[in-house]
N, C-alpha and C positions, 0 to 999 in steps of 0.2 A: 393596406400598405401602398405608400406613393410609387407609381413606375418610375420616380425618378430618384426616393430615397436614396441618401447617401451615408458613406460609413468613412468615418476619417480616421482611423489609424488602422496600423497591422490588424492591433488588439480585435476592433469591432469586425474588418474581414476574415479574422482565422475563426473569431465564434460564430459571424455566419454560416461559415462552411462547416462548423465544427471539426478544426483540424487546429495544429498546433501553428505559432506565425512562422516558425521557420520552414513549418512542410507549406505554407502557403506562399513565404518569399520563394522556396524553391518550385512553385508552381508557377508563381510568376515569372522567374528566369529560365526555364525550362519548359512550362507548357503552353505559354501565353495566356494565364491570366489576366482579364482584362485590370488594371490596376494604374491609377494615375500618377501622375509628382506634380508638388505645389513647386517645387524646386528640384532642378536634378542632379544637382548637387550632394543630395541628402537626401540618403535610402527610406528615411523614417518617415518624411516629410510625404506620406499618399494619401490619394483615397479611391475610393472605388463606386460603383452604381451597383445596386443591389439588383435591376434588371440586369443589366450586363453579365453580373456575377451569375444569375439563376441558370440566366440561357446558356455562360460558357460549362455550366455545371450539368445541363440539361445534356447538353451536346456531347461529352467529357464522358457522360455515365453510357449514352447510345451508342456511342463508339469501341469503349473499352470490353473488352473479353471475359464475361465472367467466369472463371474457372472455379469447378468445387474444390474445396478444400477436404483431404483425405482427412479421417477421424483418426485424430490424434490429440493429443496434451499440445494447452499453451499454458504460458506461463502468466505469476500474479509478480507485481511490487507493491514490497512492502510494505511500505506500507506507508507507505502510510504517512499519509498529509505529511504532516510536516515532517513527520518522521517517514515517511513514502522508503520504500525500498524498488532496487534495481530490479528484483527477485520476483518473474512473474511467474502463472501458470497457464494451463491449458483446458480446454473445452472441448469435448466433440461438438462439431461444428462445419455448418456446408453453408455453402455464400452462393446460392443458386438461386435464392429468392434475396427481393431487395424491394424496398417501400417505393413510393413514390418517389423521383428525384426532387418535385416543386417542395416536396416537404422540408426545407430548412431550415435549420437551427435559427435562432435569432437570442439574442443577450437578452435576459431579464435582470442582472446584475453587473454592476463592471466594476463595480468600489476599489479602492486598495486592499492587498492582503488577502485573506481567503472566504470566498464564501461557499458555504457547502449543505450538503443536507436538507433540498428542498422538500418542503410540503405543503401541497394543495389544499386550499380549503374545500369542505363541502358541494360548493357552487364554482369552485373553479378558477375564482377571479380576482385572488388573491394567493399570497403563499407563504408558510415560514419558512424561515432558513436560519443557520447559524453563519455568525460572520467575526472574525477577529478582524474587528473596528479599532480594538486598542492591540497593537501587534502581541503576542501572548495570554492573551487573554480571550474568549468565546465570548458570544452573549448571544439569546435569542433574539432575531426580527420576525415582522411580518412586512410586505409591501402586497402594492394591488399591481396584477399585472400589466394593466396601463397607464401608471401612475409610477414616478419618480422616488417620490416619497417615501419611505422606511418610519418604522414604528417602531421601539427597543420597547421589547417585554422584562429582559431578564437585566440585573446591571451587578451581579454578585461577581465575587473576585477571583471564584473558583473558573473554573473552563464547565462552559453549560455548552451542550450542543442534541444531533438527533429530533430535529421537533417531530410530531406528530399530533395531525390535525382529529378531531374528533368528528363521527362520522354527522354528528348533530349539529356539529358549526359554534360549538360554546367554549370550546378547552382545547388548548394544546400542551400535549405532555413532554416532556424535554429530560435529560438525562444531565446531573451534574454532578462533576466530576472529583468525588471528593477524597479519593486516594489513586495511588499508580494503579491499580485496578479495583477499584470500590466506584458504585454510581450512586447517588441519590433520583429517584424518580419523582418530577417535581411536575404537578400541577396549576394553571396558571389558568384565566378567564384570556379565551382570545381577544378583547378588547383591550385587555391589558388589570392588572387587578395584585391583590392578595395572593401568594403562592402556599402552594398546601402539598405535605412530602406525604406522598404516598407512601414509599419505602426505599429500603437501601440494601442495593446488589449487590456482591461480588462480581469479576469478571467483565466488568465494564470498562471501556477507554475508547476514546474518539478515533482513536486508530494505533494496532500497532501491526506485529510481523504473524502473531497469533490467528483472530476471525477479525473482519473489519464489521463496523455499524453497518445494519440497520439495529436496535435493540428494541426498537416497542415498533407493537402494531394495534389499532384498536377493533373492537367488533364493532358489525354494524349498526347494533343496536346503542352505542356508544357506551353501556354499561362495565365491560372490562378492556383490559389490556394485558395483549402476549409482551409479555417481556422475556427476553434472552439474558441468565444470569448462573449463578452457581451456589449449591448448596453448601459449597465450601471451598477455601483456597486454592485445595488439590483437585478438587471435581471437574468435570465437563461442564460448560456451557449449555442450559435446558431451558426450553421453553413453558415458562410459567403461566397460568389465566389469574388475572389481579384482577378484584374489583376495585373500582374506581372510587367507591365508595366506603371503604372500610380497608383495604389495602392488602384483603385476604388473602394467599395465592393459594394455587392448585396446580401441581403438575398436568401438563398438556398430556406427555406421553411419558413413558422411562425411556431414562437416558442409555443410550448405545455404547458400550463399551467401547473403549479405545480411539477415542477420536477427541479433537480439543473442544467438538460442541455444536450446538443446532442455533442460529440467532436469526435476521431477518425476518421475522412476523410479517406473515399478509394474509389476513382473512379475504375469503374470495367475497366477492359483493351479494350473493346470496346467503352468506354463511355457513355453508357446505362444505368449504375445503380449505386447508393453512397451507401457505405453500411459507417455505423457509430456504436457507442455506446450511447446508453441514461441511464443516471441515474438520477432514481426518487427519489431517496435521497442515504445520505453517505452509500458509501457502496453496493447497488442495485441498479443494472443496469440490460441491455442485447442488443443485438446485433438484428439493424433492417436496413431496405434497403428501398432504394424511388426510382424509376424509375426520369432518365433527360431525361432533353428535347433535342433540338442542343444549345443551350446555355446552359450546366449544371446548368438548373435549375428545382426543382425537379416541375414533373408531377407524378398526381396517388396518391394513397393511400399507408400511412408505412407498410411494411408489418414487422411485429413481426417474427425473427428467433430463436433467446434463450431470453428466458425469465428467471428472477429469481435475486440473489443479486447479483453476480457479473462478468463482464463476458464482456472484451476490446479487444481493436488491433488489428480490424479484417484487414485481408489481403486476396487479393484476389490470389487465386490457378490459377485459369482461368476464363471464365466467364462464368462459372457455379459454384463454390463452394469458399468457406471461410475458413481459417484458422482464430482464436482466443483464445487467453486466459481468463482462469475461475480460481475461487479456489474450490476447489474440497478434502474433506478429509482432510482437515489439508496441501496443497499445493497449492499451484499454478503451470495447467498445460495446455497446449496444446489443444484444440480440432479442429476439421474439421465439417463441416456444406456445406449443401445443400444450393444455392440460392435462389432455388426458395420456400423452407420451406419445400419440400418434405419428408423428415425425418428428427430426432431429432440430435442433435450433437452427436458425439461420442468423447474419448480422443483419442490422436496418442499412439504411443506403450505402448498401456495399461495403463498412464497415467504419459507422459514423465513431468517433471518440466522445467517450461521456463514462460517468460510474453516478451513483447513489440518486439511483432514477425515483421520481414522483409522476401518478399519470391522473388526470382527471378526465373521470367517467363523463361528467356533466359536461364538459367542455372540447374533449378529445385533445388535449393539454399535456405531454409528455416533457416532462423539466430534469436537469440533470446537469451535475459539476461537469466543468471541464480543466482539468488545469494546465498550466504551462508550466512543467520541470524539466530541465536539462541539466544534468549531475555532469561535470568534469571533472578532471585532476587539477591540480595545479600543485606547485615546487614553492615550499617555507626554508629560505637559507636560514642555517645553525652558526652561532659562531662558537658555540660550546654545549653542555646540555643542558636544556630546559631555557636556553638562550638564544635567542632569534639575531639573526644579522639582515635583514631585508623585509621588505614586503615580497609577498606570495606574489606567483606569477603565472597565468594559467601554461600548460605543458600539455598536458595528452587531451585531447577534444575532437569531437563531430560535431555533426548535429542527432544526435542518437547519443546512450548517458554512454558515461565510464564510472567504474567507482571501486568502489574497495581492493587498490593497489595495495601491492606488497611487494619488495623488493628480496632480486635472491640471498645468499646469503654473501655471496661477492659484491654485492652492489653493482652488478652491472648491467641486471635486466631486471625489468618491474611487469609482474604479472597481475592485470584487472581486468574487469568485468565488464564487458561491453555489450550490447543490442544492436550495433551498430550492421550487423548482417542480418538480424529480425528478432533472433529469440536473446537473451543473454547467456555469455558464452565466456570463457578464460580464452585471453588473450595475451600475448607479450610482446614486448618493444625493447629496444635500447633503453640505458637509463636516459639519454639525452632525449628520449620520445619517437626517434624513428624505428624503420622499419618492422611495422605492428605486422604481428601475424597470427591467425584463430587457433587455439589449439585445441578446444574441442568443438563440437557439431552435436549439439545434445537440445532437443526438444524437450524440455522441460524446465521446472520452475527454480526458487533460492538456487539460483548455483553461484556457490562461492558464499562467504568469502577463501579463499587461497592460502595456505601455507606451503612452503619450501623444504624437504626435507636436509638437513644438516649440510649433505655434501654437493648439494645445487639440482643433484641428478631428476628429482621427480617433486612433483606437484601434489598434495592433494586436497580436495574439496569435499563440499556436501553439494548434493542437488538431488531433487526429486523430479529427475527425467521418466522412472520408474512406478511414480506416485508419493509415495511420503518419501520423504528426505531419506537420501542415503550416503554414505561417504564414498569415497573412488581414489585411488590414485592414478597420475596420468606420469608418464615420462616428458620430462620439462624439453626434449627437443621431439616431442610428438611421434618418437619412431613405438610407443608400445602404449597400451590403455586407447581411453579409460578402463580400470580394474573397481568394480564392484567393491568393495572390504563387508559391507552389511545391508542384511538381505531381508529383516524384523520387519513387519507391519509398523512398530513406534517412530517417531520422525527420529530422526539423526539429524543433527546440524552444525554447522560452525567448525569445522576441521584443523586440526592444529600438529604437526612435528614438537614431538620432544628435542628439548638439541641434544640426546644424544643419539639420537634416529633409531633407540627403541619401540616406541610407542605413537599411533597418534590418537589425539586429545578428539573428543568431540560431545556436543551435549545430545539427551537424548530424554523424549516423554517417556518410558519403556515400562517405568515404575510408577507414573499417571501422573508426574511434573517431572520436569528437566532437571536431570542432575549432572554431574559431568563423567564421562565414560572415558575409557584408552581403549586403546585396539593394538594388535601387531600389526607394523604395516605389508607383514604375509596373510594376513587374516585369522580366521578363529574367533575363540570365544571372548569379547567381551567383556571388561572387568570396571565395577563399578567404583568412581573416585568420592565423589561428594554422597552424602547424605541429607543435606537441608535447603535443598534446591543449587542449581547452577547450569551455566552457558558460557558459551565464548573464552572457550582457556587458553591462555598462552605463557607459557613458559620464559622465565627471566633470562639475557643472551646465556648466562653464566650455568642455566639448568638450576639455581636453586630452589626459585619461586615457582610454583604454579599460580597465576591468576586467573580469574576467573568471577563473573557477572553473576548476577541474582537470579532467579527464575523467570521476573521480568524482561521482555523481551524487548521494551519502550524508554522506559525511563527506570536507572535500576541502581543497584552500590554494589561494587568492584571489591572483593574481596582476595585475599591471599592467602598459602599456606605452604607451608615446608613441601617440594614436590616429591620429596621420601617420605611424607605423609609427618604431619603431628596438627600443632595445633593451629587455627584460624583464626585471621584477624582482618578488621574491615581498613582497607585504604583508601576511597573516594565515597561518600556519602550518596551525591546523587549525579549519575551518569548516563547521559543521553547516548547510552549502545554502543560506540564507537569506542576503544582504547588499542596504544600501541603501547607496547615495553620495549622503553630504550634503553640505553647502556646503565642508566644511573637513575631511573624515574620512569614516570606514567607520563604519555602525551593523550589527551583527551579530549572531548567535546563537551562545553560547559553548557551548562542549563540555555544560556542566553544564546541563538542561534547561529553568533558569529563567530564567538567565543571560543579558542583554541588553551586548554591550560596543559598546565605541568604540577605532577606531586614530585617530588622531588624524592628518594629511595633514603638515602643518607640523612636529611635533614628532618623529613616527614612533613614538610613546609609543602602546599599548596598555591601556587600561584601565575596569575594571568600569563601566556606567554604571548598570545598575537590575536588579534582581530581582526575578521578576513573583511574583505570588501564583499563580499554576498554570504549569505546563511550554508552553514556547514550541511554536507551529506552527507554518505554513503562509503565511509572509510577512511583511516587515517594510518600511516605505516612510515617509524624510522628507519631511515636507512642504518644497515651497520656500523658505517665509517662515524655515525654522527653527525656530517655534516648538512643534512636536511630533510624535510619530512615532509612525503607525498599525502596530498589533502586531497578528500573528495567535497567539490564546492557545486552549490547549486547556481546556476548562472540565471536563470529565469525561475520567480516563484510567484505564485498565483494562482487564484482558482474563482472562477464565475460559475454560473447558474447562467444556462442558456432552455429554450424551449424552442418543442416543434409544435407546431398548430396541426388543428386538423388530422393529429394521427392516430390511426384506426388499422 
């Protein structure tokens, strides 16, 4: 690398450092970043020297105080690429050890849109990835890591993503994507070639609020592949041995009751030991290992490495230790781990950002996404329903996310979800957007989204502070709670008031898929509502309807039914997670990722209401009066492939 190499925009300083451009603009106006201007006119217009950059980073990391971190839960989001959620988890985790500082990230990717899910080949000196080249759509590449150039393998219309390189250097296998949760496992000649279907999973998706990818791993002798799938649509997530050649499978191990599943395959390099992720509900997971046999199948007992909510992609260093990502403080980062559980994880350079790590043995080549999301609110004026009078306006924002707002039942305070003090937390403001204040202080993961109960008094939520999701109520002016309501091993999620503040609504695995639950909101027992899967209920203002989502946690159909119980009927086909019920219809997030619609109650009519200026997030809620609807909008969206050299 040139002593004098330069980096011309935010973009290529913040993947240097691997940090996000706004924690980087805030280093610059705050710590003295060294960072130039073509013009000082315009903030945009920098750039920087990558010596400059190392030493003030050099100095920056010798200066600052590393404190351990006490072992506790951090939280995960969602998920999920594009579907990403606010909703992290936690790690045990100590920041006592820290890599070299000269070790820094550098871009192997910067294209538009997202690329994600690198894999090294062989020899190190190349890598695939998936990348949406055509917005919506995946496809697999390869590039060489000192070369510009890109190679499309895959050009099908479905969503391909997940590559994995084979350990021979001939194949890479890829996951595509041919239902809300069905994968096809598609074999391809790394040169590029003939594609040949191995087989087809259940329980597969490039990302939702469920387990995130990794779903294959290969062995080293490149003759099979662990794939992460399901024996059926209600099952857990199990790791299967496939031969590559016949498309045989074999359970690795029996599946572990009550957890949503085992995915992330990494055969160690001697072929000794599978290390994986398990998560025992949305959200919470951690990082464990099983000794193989000569037939990678596992022998011995799981040995538990991190425990906590969340915490994927392990990859193996050598065959002794582990790289993986966590979220950790309001990020997602990096840590290194013992194999044999000898000590706790630590983060790499003091807590570098990155997830869905690749390392090459042969090279010492550690590669991994970074992306750039920052969720706000912003305000859709009504001028009646299912009728827009303005363009959106951003309203509640940091630099840290907000997201799935809900307004009281007065319309005069809006309670969301923020990170903006580390972990994500329920907060409230005026409806004009001032005076925010935290109302709860919870270390843990999914918390929220929020409902109101009828008389404005109390709040409640799901969050898995405690490990799997559980519901709580809080008093809406913070003098009482949070109160626990369910205490079950199954996750709980998605919390909702009846209006007539008998019951609250929540989904829950308990029966080994989501169906939808009540509760009293004194507590007790538990009564089951749905039978054929369901999540996210919310009751019509009037108490008639219950609605409520598919089992799908991603992309799903919005169903209905009398909330004195009878019969079900479907009202939106395909729905990306997010719905509000307003006075007279459904406000929702349409397939296309700007796309804001309306079903209409009365007419049964379906149609476009407003088009945002960035891609929709992370909640959408009408106000009562009607006159407007609080959006969760992504302000920055993106995702590169950055690499550390030389990491050991």
């Amino acid at each position: 690398m040139s002593q004098r190499q330069r980096l011309d925009s935010w973009k290529l300083i913040a993947g240097h450092l691997g940090r996000s451009v706004r924690t980087v603009q805030r280093w610059e106006a705050e710590e003295g970043l060294p960072v130039l201007r073509l013009n000082h006119e315009q903030r945009g217009s920098v750039y920087a020297y990558v010596d400059e950059l190392d030493s003030w980073w050099k100095a920056r990391s010798e200066s600052a105080a590393v404190e351990p971190v006490p072992a506790r839960q951090f939280l995960w989001w969602i998920l999920v690429a594009a579907g990403t959620v606010l909703v992290f988890g936690v790690v045990i985790l100590d920041s006592r050890k820290a890599t070299n500082p000269a070790q820094l990230p550098v871009p192997l990717t910067t294209f538009p849109e997202f690329e994600s899910h690198p894999a090294f080949s062989p020899d190190g000196n190349r890598f695939a990835f998936t990348w949406n080249s055509v917005p919506g759509n995946a496809d697999i590449f390869t590039k060489a890591v000192d070369s510009p150039d890109v190679k499309r393998l895959s050009t099908h219309p479905a969503t391909d993503f997940g590559p994995a390189w084979s350990p021979d250097g001939e194949r890479i296998a890829f996951v595509r994507q041919t239902g809300s949760e069905v994968g096809e496992v598609i074999l391809v000649p790394a040169e590029g070639g003939a594609e040949s279907i191995l087989g087809e999973f259940s329980g597969m998706t490039q990302g939702n609020l469920k387990v995130p990818p990794r779903h294959l791993g290969w062995t080293p002798d490149s003759r099979y592949l662990m794939i992460a799938g399901r024996e059926s649509p209600e099952g857990p997530l199990r790791l299967f041995r496939v031969d590559s050649k016949d498309g045989t499978r074999v359970p690795v191990m029996e599946p572990q009751s009550g957890i949503l599943g085992d995915s992330g395959p990494a055969v160690s390099p001697d072929g000794k030991t599978l290390a994986f992720h398990r998560f025992r509900a949305m959200g919470s997971g951690g990082i464990y290992t099983v000794g193989l046999d000569e037939a990678y199948l596992a022998r011995g007992a799981v040995r538990t490495l991190v425990s906590g909510n969340f915490a994927a992609s392990p990859v193996w260093l050598n065959n002794r230790e582990l790289a993986f990502y966590g979220y950790r403080l309001g990020e997602m980062q990096i840590f290194r781990v013992p194999a044999d559980g000898s000590s706790e994880a630590v983060p790499i350079l003091g807590g570098l950002q990155g997830m869905e790590l690749s390392y090459s043995i042969a090279q010492q080549r550690l590669a991994f996404k970074r992306n750039d999301v920052d969720d706000d609110i912003w305000r859709l004026p009504l001028q009646g329903d299912g009728v827009a009078a303005g363009p959106a306006a951003a309203w509640i924002l940091s630099s840290r996310q907000e997201a799935v707002p809900e307004y009281s039942p007065d319309g005069t305070l809006v309670a969301f979800i923020s990170n903006r003090a580390g972990y994500p937390n329920v907060w409230i403001c005026e409806r004009n957007g001032s005076h925010p204040r935290q109302l709860t202080r919870l270390a843990g993961s999914i918390t929220g989204p929020m409902s109101w109960s009828p008389d404005g008094k109390w709040i409640t939520f799901a969050s898995n502070a405690e490990g799997s999701g559980d519901v709580y109520v809080i008093a809406a002016d913070g003098t009482a709670g949070p109160r626990r309501l369910t205490q079950d091993p199954p996750d709980d999620v998605r919390a909702s008031w009846s209006k007539d503040g008998k019951w609250i609504y929540f989904g829950s695995n308990r029966t080994g898929r989501y169906e939808v639950w009540k509760i009293a909101p004194e507590g007790g027992q538990a009564v089951q509502v749905t039978t054929t899967g369901g999540s996210s209920p919310l009751e019509s203002p009037d108490g008639r309807w219950l609605y409520y989502a598919g089992d799908d946690q991603y992309e799903t159909v919005l169903w209905r039914r009398p909330a004195a119980g009878g019969a079900t009927e479907k009202v939106v086909e395909r729905l990306n997670l997010w719905y509000s019920v307003g006075r007279s219809g459904i406000y929702y997030f349409g397939r296309k990722r700007k796309e804001v619609r309306y079903w209409d109650a009365v007419t049964r009519q379906d149609r476009l209401l407003a088009e945002m200026p960035t891609g929709t997030g992370l909640g959408i809620a009408a106000v009562p009066d009607g006159r407007e609807l609080a959006i969760s909008l992504t302000n920055s969206r993106g995702g590169d492939i950055l690499m550390i050299e030389r990491f050991r």
